[in-house]
C-alpha positions in Angstrom: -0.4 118.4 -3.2 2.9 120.7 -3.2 2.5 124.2 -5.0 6.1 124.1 -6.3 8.8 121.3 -5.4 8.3 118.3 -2.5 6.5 115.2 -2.5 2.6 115.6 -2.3 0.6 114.8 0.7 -3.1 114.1 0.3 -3.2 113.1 3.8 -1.6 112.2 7.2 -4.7 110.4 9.1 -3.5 112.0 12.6 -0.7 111.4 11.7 -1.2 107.7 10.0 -0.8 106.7 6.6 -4.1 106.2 4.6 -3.3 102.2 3.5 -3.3 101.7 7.1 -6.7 101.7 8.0 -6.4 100.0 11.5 -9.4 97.0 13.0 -12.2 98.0 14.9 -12.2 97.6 19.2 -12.9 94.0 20.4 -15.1 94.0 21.4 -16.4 95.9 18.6 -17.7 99.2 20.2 -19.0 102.0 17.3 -18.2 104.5 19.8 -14.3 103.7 20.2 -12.3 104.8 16.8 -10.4 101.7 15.2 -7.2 100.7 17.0 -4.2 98.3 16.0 -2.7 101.0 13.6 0.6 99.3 12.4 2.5 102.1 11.1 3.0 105.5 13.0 1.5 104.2 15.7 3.7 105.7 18.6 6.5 108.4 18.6 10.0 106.3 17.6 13.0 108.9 17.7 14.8 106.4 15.4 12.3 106.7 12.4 11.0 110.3 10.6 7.1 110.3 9.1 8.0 110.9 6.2 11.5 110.5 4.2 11.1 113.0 1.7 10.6 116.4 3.3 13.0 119.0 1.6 14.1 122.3 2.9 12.5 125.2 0.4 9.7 123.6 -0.5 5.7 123.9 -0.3 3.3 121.3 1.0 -0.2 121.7 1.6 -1.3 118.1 3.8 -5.1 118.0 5.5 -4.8 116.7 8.7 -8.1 114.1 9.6 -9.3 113.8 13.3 -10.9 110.7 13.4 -11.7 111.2 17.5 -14.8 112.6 19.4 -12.2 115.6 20.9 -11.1 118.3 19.2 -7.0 117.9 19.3 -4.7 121.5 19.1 -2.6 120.2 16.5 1.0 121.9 17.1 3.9 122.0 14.4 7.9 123.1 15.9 10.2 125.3 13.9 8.0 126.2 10.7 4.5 127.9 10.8 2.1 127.0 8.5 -0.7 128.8 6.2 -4.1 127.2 7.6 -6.7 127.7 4.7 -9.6 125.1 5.5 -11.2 124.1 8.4 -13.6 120.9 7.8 -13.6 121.3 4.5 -14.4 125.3 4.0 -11.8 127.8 2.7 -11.3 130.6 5.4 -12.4 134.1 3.7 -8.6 135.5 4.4 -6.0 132.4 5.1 -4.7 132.9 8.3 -0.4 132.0 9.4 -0.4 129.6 12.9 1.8 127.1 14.5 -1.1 125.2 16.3 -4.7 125.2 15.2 -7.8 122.9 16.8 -8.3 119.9 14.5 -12.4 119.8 14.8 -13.5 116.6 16.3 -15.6 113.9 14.6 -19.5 114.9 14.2 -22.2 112.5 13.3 -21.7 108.7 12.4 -25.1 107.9 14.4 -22.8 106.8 17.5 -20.4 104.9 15.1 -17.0 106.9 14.9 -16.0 104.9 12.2 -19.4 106.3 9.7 -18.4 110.0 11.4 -17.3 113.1 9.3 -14.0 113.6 10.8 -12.7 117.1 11.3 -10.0 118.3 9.5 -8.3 120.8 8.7 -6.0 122.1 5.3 -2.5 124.2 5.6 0.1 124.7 3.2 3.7 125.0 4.7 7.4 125.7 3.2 9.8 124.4 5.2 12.7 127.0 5.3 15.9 126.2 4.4 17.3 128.0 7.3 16.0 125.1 9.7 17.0 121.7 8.6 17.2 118.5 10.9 14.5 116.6 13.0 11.3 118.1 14.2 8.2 117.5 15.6 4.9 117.9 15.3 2.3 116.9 18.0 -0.9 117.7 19.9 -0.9 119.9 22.3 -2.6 118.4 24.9 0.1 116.7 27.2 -1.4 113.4 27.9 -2.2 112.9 24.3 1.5 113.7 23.0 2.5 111.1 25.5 0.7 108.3 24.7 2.3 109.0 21.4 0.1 111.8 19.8 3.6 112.9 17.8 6.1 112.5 15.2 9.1 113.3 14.4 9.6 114.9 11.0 13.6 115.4 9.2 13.9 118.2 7.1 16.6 118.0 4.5 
């Protein structure tokens, strides 16, 4: 939810949209996470995330890792205020630009009953820095295979 002005985010999925909830592996494997995302699925240069992020305003997203890795989750040009971390509020709220989005943990060897990890910032996007960004994780061969998104601040 935004703390004053923007458009409220309960959720990016790793970066998906939650009314895309993907089809499991076929065969069906309960150790593979569901595939066949439609939306999001890959970078596209052509198309932001989201159409409604605005320069001087707050967001606070949680950001689900629905994997059995832990994925350095990396946001360019505006740093964010992390304040959960699986669910539990830090004791003093701490400012990053990349923080390790805890992997999945339980789900009796089906990813798809896990508890994903997650974790909760709150960010402003400064006016000072408008135009396309990214954000992406760190790991190389993850952001290539599509592991980030471009995001437009007006």
């Amino acid at each position: 939810m935004p703390l004053t002005g923007g458009t409220s985010f309960t959720s990016t999925l790793m970066m998906r949209d939650a009314d895309d909830d993907g089809v499991p592996n076929v065969p069906p494997n309960p150790e593979i996470p569901i595939v066949d995302f439609e939306k999001e699925g890959l970078f596209n240069h052509d198309e932001p995330l989201f159409d409604d992020m605005f320069a001087g305003s707050f967001e606070e997203w949680a950001i689900l890792n629905r994997s059995n890795s832990d994925h350095p989750f990396h946001i360019h040009v505006n740093p964010f205020l992390l304040t959960h971390i699986n669910g539990k509020p830090l004791p003093v709220p701490e400012w990053r630009d990349t923080i390790l989005v805890p992997a999945a943990t339980g789900g009796n060897g089906n990813i798809n009953d896990a508890n994903f990890g997650s974790v909760t910032l709150r960010t402003w996007f400064d006016p000072r820095f408008t135009g396309s960004t990214v954000m992406h994780c760190h790991i190389l061969t993850h952001e290539d295979v599509g592991m980030i998104q471009r995001l437009d601040i007006k």
